[in-house]
N, C-alpha and C positions, 0 to 999 in steps of 0.2 A: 186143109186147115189143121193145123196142130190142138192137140190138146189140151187144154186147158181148164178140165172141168175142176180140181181140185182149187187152183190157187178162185175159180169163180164161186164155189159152194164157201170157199172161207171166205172172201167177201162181203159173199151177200147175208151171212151170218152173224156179222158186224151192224148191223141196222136192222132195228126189229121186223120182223113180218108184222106189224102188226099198223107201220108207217101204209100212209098212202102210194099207189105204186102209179101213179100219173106221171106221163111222160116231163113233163116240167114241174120244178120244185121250188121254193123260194127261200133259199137262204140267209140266214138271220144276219149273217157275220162272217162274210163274203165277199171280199171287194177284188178290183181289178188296178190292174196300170194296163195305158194300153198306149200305141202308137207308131210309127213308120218305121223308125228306126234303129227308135229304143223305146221304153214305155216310159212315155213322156206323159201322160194325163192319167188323171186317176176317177174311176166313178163308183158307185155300188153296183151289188147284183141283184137287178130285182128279180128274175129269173133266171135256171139254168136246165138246158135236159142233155142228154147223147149229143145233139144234134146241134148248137147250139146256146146263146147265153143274150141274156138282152141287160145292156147297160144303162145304168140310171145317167144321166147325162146332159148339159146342155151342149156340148162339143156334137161340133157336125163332120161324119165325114161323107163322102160319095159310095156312093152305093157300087157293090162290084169291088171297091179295093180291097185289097187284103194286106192284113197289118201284122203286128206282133201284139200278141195280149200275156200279159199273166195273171195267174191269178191267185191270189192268197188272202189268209185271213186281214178282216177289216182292220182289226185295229192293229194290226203291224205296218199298213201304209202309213199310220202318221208316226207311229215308232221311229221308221224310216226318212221319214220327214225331218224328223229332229236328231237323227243319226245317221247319216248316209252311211258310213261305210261300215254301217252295224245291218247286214240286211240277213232276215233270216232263210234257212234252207227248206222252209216246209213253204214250197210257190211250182207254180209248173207254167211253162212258159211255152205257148205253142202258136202258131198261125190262124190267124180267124180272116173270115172274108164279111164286110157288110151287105147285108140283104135286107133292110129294109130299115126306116126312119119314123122314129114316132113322137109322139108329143112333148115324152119326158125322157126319151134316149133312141138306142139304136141298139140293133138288132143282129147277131153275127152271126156265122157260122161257123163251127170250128173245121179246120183246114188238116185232118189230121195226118199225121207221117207214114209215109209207106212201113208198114209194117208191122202195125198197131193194130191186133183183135178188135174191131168195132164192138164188138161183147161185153169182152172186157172194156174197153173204154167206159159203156154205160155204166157197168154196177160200181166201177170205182169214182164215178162223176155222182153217179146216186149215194154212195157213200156219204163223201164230201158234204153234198148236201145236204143230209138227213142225220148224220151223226149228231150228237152233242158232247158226246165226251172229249174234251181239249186235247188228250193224248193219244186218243185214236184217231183224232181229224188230222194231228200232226204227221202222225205215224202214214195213213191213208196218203200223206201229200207226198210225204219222203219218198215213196212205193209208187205212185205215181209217173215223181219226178224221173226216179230211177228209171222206168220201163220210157220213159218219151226220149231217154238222152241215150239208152239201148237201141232206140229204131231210128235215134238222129243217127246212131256211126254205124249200123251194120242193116238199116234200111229191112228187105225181106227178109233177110236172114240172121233177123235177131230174136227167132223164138227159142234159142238156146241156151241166151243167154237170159230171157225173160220169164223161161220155166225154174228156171234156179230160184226163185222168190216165191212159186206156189208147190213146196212141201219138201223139195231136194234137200231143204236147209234147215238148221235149228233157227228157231227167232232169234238166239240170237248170235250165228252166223247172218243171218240174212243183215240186220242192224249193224254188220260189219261191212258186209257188202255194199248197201245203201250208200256209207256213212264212203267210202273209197270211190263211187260213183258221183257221189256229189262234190266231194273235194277236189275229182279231176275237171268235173263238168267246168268246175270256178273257175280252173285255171286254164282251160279250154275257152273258155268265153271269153277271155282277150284276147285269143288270136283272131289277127283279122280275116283269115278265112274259116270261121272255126264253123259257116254255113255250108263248109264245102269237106269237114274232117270227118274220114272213115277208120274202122277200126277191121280188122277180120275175124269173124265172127265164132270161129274156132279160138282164137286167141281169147277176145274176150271173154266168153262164157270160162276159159279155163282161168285167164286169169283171176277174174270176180270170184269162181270154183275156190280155188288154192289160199287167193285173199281173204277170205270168206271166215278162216279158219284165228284171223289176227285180232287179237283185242286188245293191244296195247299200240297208242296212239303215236309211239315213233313210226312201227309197221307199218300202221293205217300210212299215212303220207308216203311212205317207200312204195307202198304198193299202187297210191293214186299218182304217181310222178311215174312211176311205170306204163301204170293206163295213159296217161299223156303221151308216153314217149311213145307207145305204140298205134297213134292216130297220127294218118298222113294224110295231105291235103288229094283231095279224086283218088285216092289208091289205098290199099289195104294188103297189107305183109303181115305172117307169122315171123319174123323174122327175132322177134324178142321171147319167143316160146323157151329157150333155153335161161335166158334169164328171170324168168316165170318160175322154171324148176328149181332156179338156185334160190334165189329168194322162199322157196316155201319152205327150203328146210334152216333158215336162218328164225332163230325165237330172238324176243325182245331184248334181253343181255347181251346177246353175240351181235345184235342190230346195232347196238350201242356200241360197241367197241369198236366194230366196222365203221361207223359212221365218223367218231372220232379219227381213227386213223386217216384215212379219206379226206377230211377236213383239213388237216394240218400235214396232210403231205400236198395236198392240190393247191397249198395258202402259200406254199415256197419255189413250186414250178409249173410250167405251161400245162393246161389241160390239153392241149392237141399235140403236146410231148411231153409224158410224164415215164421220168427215170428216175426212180428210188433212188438216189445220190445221197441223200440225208432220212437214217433211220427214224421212225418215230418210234418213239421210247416211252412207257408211264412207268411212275414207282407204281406197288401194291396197292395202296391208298389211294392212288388216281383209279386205278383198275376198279379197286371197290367203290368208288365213287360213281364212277361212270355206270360201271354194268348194276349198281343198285344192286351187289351181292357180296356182304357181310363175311360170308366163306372164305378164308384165303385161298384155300384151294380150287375154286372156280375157273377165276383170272388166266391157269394155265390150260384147263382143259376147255374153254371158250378158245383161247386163243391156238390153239395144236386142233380142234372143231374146224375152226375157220381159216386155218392153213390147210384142214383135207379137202373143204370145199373148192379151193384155190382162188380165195378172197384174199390171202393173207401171204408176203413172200416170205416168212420164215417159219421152221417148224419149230414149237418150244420144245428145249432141251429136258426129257426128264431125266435121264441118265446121273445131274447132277445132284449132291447129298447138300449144297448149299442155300443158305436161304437165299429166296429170290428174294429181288429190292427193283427188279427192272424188268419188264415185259415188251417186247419187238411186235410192234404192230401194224409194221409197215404195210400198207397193203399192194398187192400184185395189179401188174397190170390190168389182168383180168377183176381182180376186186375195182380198179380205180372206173372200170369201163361201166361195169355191171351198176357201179353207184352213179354215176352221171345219168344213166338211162333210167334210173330210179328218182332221178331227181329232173326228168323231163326231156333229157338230151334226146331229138328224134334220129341220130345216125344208126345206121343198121352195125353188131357186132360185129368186127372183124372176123374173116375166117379161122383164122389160128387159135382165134379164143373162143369161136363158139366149139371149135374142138376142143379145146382145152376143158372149158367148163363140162363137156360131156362126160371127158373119162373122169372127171372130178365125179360126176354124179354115177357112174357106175361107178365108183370104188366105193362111196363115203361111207358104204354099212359095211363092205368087207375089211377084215385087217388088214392092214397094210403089210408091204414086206419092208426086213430090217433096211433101216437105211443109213449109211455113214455120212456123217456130217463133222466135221471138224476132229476127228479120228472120235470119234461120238458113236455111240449106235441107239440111237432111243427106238424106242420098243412102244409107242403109242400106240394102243387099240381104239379106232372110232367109236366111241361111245353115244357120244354127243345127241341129245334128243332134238325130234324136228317139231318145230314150231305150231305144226298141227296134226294131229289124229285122223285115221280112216274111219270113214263113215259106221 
């Protein structure tokens, strides 16, 4: 058994010692959806413990099946109600089995996931229950959710990636991580096998790791379209580990100008044959627009940044005394591959570019040597900061 006594002593220090510590609890504001296939009915909780939840209910099911339940605050079901496709992310959604039938509901047992601390389980289901404060029951759900959708994709061997949540992280890294885990989980929960999608568990914890570090909401999504692209149906590959490493040293301005490029090169030719045939160009003013930096001089050392990493197929010229009015931001094949995988694509990188992007990341802190370009010799030093700090 792994250890986990840290993220358990912060838990259970979330709810007074001074609550009753009985195995069953009765939650004020508490409900459930529950059902075969999706959570088609909805009841209250009039109990809940580790082991178990009994539903307020007139719906009968047979005893023995086991369903899909989730469960989340009460008055967000009828939020839901009157807004389906506004649903919120503090719910957690697991297997229950029914064990037994009573007057005024039924009586489950929670089904839980290979590779879920039953420990932990309890003091975060004790949480839940016993808390009152709004933004720590929310907070408790998120944390939760997080750790059940870790042991949906890497099953046993997801205490790596569930130790990252008790102390490895600032709170608010970890609220980054959370926040990257649930916005893949959404996009994962429409695929149709998404009961059968594994992640490798090395990858994961590093990826959530590296992620962990992004607090601007373009990031967040690059890094959860990643986590997607790296869950395969029965199978699990590192196979996106290198693209993991380029993306950490990409910050939110250089994410920005990447992404634009990317967009308006992939709007004009095939994504399963992309040849830079037509440059993409921004004046200064787009540049400052996009990267959200005032600086004029940014624009070129993002973009000469994101040509070391080998996102970008052209190096900016500094050699020139001219004003600039036009910035090349084409990006490289490797840039165009690394962005699709960040935006969900599950194909494994080509061999050629996962080379490529290696020597990119061995060189990107060293200077570079002179290089002639156009009887040019620009003289760029990598400067460029990475998008997250060492512990």
């Amino acid at each position: 058994m792994f250890n986990l006594t840290k993220i358990k002593e912060t838990l259970w220090q979330l709810s007074s010692d001074e609550q009753p510590r009985a195995e069953r609890f009765a939650p004020s504001k508490l409900g459930a959806l529950y059902g075969h296939h999706a959570a088609s009915w909805t009841a209250g909780v009039k109990n809940i413990s580790s082991s178990g939840v009994y539903l307020a209910t007139e719906k009968r099911l047979s005893t023995g099946e086991v369903i899909n339940l989730t469960l989340l605050e009460e008055d967000q079901i009828l939020l839901e109600k009157e807004n389906p496709n506004e649903k919120t992310d503090c719910r957690i959604s697991i297997h229950a089995r029914v064990v037994r039938q009573g007057d005024d509901g039924i009586g489950l047992s929670f089904v839980l996931p290979t590779g879920l601390d039953a420990t932990l389980w309890s003091v975060m289901v004790r949480n839940i229950a016993l808390l009152t404060d709004k933004i720590q029951i929310e907070e408790m759900f998120r944390m939760l959710r997080t750790i059940l959708f870790e042991c949906h994709l890497c099953q046993a061997e997801a205490e790596e990636a569930i130790l990252l949540l008790g102390g490895q992280l600032t709170p608010l890294s970890v609220a980054s991580l959370i926040k990257i885990a649930i916005l893949a989980e959404e996009e994962l929960a429409t695929h149709p096998h998404f009961d059968r999608m594994r992640a490798h568990p090395k990858l994961l914890a590093h990826l959530l790791r590296q992620g962990s570090w992004a607090q601007d909401e373009t990031l967040l999504h690059l890094w959860a379209g990643l986590l997607v692209a790296s869950c395969k149906v029965d199978a699990a590959d590192d196979s996106n580990q290198v693209c993991v490493d380029l993306l950490g040293h990409v910050g939110p301005e250089q994410a920005r100008i990447w992404i634009c490029g990317c967009e308006r090169a992939l709007a004009t030719v095939s994504e399963d044959h992309y040849v830079p045939d037509v440059p993409v160009r921004l004046s200064l003013e787009e540049m400052q627009h996009i990267a959200d930096r005032p600086d004029p001089n940014r624009p070129s050392q993002d973009t000469a940044y994101l040509y070391h990493l080998g996102l970008l197929e052209k190096l900016f010229d500094f050699t020139s005394y001219k004003v600039i009015d036009s910035f090349d931001i084409t990006p490289s094949r490797l840039g165009i591959e690394v962005y699709k995988r960040c935006r969900g694509y599950d194909q494994k990188l080509p061999d050629d570019l996962v080379e490529k992007a290696k020597d990119c990341l061995r060189n990107i802190f060293v200077e570079p040597q002179a290089q002639v370009a156009q009887d040019q010799t620009p003289h760029y030093q990598s400067t460029g900061s990475s998008s997250r700090k060492s512990d």
